[in-house]
C-alpha positions as CSV (number, residue, x, y, z in Angstrom):
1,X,-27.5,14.4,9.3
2,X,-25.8,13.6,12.4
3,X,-26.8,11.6,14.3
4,X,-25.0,11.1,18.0
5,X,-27.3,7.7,19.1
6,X,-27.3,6.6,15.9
7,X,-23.3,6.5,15.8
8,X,-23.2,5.4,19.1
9,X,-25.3,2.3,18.0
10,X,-23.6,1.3,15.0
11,X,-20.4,1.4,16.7
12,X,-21.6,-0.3,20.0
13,X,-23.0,-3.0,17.2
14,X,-19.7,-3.3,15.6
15,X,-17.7,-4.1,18.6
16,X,-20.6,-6.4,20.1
17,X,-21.3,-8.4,16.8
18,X,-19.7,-7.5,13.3
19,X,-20.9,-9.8,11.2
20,X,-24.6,-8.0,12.1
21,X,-24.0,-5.0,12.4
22,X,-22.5,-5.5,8.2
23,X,-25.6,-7.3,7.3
24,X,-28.0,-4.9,9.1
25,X,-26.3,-1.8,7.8
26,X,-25.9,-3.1,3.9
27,X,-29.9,-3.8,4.3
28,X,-30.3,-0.3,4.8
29,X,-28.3,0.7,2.1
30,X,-26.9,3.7,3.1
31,X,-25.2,6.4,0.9
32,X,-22.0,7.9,1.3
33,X,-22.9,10.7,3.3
34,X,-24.6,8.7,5.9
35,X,-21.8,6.6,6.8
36,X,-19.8,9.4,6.7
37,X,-21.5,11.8,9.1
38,X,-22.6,8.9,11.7
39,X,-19.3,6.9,11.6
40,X,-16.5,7.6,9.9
41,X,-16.7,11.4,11.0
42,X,-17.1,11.2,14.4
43,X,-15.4,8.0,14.7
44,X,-11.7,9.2,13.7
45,X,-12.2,12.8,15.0
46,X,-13.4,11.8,18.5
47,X,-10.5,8.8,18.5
48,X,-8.2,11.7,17.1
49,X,-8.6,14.3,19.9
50,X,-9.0,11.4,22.8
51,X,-5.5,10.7,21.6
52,X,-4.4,14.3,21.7
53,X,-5.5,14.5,24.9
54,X,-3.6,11.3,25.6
55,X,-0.4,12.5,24.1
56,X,-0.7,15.3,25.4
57,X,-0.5,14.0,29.1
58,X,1.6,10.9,28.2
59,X,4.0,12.9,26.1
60,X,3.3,9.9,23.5
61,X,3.0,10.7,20.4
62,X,0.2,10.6,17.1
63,X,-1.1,8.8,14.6
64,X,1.9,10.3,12.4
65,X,4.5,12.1,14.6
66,X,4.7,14.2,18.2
67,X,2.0,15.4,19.9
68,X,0.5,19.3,18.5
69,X,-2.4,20.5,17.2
70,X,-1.5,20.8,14.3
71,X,-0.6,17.6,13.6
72,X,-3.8,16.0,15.2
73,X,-5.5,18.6,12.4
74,X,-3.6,16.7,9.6
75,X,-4.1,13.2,11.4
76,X,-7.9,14.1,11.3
77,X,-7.7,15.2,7.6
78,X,-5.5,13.0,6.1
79,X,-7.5,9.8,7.7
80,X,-10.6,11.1,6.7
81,X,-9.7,11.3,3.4
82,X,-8.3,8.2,3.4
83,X,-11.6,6.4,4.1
84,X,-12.6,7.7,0.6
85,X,-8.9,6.5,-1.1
86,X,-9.6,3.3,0.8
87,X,-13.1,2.9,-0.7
88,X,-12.6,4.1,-4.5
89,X,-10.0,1.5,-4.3
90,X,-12.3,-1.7,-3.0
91,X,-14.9,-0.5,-5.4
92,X,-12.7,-0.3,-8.3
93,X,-11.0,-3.4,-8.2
94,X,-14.6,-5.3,-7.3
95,X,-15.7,-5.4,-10.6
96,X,-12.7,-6.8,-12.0
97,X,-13.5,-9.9,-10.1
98,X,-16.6,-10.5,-10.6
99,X,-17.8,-8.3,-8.0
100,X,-20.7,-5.6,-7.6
101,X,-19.3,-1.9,-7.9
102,X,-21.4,0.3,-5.8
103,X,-19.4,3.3,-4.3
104,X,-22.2,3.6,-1.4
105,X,-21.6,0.3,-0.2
106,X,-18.2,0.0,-0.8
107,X,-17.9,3.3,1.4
108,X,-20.4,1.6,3.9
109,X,-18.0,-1.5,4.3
110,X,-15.2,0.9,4.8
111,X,-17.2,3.2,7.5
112,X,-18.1,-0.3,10.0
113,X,-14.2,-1.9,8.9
114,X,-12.2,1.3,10.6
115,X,-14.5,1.3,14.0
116,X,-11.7,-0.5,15.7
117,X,-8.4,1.1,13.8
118,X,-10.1,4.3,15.1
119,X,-10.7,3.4,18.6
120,X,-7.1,2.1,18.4
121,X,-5.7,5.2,17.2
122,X,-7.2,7.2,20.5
123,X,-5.3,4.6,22.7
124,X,-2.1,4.4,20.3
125,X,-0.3,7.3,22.1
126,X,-0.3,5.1,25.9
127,X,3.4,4.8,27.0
128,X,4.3,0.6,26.6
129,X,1.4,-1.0,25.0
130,X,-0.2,1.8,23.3
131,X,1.9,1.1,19.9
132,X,0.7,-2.3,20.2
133,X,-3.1,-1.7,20.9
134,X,-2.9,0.3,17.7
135,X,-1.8,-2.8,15.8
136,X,-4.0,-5.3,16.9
137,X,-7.1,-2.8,16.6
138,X,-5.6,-2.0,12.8
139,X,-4.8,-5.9,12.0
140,X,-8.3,-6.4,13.6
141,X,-9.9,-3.9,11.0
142,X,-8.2,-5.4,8.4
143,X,-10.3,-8.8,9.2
144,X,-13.3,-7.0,9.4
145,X,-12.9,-5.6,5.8
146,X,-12.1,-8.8,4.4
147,X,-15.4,-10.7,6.5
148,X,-17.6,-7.6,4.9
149,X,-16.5,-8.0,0.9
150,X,-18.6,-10.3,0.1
151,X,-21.4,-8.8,2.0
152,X,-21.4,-5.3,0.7
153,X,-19.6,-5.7,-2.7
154,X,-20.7,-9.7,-3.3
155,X,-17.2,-10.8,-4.6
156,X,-17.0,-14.2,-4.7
157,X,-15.8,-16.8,-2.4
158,X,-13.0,-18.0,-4.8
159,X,-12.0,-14.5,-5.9
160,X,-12.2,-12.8,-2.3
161,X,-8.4,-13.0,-1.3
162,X,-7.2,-12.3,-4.8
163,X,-9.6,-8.8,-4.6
164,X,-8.7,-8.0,-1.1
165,X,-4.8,-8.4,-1.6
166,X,-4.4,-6.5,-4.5
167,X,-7.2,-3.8,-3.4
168,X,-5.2,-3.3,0.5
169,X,-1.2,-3.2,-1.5
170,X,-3.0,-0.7,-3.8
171,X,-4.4,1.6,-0.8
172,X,-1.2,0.6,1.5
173,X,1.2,2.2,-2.2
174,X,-1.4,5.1,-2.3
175,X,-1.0,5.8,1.5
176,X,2.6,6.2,1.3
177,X,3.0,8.2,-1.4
178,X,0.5,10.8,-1.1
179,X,0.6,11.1,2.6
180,X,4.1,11.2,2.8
181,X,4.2,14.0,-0.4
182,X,1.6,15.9,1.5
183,X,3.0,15.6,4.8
184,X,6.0,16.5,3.3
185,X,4.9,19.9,1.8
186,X,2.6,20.8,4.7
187,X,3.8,19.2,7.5
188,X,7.4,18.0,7.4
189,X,8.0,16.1,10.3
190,X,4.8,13.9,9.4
191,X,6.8,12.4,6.3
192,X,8.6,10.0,7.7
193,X,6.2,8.4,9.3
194,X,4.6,7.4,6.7
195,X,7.0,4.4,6.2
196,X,6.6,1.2,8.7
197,X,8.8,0.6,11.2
198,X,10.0,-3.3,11.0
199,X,8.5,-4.7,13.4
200,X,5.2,-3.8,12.2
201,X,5.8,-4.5,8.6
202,X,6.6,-8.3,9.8
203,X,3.1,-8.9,10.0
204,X,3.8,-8.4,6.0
205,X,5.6,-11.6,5.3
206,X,8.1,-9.8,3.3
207,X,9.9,-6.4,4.8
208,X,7.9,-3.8,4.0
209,X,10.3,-1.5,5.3
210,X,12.9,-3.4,3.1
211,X,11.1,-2.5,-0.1
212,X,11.3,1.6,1.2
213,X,14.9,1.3,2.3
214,X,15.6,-0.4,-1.5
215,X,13.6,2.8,-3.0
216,X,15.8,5.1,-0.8
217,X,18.9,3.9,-1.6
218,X,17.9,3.6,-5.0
219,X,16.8,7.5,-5.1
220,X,20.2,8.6,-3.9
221,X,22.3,6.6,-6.6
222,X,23.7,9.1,-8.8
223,X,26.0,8.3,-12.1
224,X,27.4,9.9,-14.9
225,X,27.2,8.8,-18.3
226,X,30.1,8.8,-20.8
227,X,30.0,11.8,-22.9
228,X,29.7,9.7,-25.8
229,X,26.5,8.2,-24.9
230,X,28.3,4.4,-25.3
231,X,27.3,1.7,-23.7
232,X,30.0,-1.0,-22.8
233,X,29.5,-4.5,-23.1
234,X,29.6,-5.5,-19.2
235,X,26.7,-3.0,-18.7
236,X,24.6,-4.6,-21.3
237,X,25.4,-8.1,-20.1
238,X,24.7,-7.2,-16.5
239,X,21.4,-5.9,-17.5
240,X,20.2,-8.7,-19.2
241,X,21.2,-10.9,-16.0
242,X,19.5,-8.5,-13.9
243,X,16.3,-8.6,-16.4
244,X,16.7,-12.4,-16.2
245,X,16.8,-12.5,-12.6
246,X,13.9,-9.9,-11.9
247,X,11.8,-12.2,-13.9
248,X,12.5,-15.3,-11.7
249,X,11.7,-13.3,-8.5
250,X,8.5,-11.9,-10.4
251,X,7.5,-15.5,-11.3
252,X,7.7,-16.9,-8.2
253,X,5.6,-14.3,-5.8
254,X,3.5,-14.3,-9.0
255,X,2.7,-18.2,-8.3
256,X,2.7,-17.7,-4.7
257,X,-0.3,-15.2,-5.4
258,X,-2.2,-17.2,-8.1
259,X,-2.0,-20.3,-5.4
260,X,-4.1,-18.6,-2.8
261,X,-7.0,-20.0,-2.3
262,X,-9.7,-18.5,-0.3
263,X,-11.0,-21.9,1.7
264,X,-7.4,-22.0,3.1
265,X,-6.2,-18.4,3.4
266,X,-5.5,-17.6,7.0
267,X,-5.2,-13.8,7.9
268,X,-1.8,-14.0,7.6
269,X,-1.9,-15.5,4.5
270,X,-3.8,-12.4,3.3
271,X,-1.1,-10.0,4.7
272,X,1.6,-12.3,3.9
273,X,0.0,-11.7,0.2
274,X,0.0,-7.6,0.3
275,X,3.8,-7.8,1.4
276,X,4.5,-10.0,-1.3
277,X,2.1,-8.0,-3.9
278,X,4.0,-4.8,-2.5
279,X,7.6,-6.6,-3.6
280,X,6.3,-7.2,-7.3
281,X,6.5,-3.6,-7.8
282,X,10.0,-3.4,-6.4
283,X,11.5,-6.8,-8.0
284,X,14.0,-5.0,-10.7
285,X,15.0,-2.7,-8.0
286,X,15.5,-5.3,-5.2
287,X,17.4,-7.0,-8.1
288,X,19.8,-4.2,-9.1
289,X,20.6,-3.3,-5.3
290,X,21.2,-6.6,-3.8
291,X,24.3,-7.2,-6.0
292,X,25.3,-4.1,-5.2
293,X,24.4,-2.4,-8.5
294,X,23.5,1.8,-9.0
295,X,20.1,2.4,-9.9
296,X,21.0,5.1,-11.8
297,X,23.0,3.2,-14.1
298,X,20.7,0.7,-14.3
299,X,17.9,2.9,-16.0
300,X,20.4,4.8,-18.0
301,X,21.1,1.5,-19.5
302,X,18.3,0.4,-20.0
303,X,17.2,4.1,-21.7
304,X,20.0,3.6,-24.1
305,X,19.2,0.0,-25.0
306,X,15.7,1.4,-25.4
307,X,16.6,4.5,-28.0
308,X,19.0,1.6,-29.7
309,X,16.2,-0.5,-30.6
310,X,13.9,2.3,-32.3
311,X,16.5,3.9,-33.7
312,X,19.4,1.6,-34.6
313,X,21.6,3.6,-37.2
314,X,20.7,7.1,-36.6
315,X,24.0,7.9,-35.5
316,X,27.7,5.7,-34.5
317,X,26.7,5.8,-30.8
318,X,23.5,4.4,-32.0
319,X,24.9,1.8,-34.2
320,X,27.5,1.1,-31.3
321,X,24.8,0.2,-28.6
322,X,22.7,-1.1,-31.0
323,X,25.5,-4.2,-32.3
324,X,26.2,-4.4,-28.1
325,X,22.1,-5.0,-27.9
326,X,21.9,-7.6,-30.7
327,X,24.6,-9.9,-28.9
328,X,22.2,-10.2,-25.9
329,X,18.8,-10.0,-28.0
330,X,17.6,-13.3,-27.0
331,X,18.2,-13.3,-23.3
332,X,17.1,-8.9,-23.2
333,X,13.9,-10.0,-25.1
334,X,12.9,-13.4,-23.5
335,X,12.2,-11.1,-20.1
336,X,11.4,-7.1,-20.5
């Protein structure tokens, strides 16, 4: 099924004139396969090796670390794969806003969106601007998947931005965490690289690479309980406060969000929107470590509270924290 003029056409189109090249190919209505043998294939393997070959000369580096095969084999994989992740996702969260779900197209919008986030990927490894030229050709994609929503998955005008933040926080989460555990496993020096580096994640309104240095520091908090299994007081009254304050943070990104409105929503609006989206799943955290709290503590707490409530008088450490959680009922209960 492939097809070298026809990928040469679509991708010559896609450069040339986008918004045609969307309308043409959802006419068509390719399925998965198609797009996947005549662009997405031999767009990100042919960008992969040019930029082997770049690296290789340069001594830059990859789309996720230094210049081998190797790790232009897991680049070539892992992005491949991705296109699918990527899709799933936009197809998924379509029909909770009203849109049409239809894996083929939704694959089809993705195959066109990553023409020029590939092509950037094969100049990403020049020395000085290369880094660059891979952002604007990835921020450039980005545009072109939001323009081709409503074409191939017919969201509406007024629920476009909504769709498209949440759908790009969920595949940027998903990217992260599975690249970086299978890089990780297979390919250890590919793991780190998974995270932004902060002068990309600016583009994000909020510091994307805040929200992974929170999650680090959070994963190396240790602490160890009382043997009794007792809560004191100043724990439960410092995780009420922190309860109370995670709300507040969660409220106002929250009304940030539900105030976007597509007719006004510039591009970096939008991304300002993921970064924020990507900080609701990190409020109580972002909470707990900027006053300079342990993590660890934190859910221990809150797993004693927990076991307090159901329980209540199944034993004196039970009864204990359970008379310490009654005292803050109304301010633990107004926000978890």
């Amino acid at each position: 099924m492939f097809d070298l003029q026809a990928t040469i056409a679509r991708i010559t189109q896609v450069i040339k004139d986008p918004n045609a090249a969307a309308a043409a190919y959802r006419t068509s209505q390719p399925p998965w396969l198609q797009t996947f043998m005549q662009i997405t294939m031999p767009a990100y393997v042919g960008a992969l090796v040019v930029g082997y070959i770049i690296a290789l000369i340069t001594g830059g580096s990859l789309l996720y670390g230094p210049a081998s095969f190797g790790m232009m084999l897991f680049s070539v994989i892992w992005s491949l794969v991705w296109t699918f992740v990527v899709a799933f996702i936009l197809d998924f969260v379509a029909g909770n806003f009203d849109g049409q779900r239809n894996f083929n197209a939704a694959y089809a919008l993705v195959g066109l969106a990553i023409v020029p986030a590939a092509l950037g990927n094969a100049l990403s490894p020049l020395p000085v601007l290369g880094w660059l030229i891979g952002l604007v050709a990835g921020i450039y994609s980005l545009v072109l998947a939001y323009r081709f929503v409503p074409v191939f998955l017919e969201v509406p005008e007024a629920q476009r931005v909504k769709h498209f933040v949440i759908a790009v926080t969920a595949a940027f989460v998903v990217n992260i965490v599975i690249g970086a555990t299978v890089g990780s496993m297979f390919l250890p020096s590919a793991a780190p690289t998974f995270t932004p580096t902060s002068g990309q994640s600016g583009i994000f309104g909020a510091d994307i690479t805040g929200r992974a240095d929170f999650a680090q520091a959070a994963a190396k908090d240790t602490y160890d309980p009382p043997s009794d299994g007792r809560l004191r007081e100043a724990q439960v009254e410092n995780y009420a406060d922190v309860l109370e304050k995670t709300q507040a943070l969660r409220d106002r990104l929250n009304q940030k969000f539900d105030n976007m409105d597509e007719g006004e929503a510039s591009v970096s609006d939008i991304l300002r929107g993921v970064g924020d989206a990507m900080r609701l799943g990190t409020a109580e955290m972002e909470v707990v470590k900027t006053r300079g709290g342990n993590w660890a503590e934190h859910i221990w707490v809150k797993n004693q509270i927990e076991t307090a409530r159901v329980q209540q008088d199944v034993n004196d450490t039970v009864k204990h924290n359970y008379a310490l959680f009654l005292e803050y009922q109304e301010e633990i209960e107004a926000f978890d």
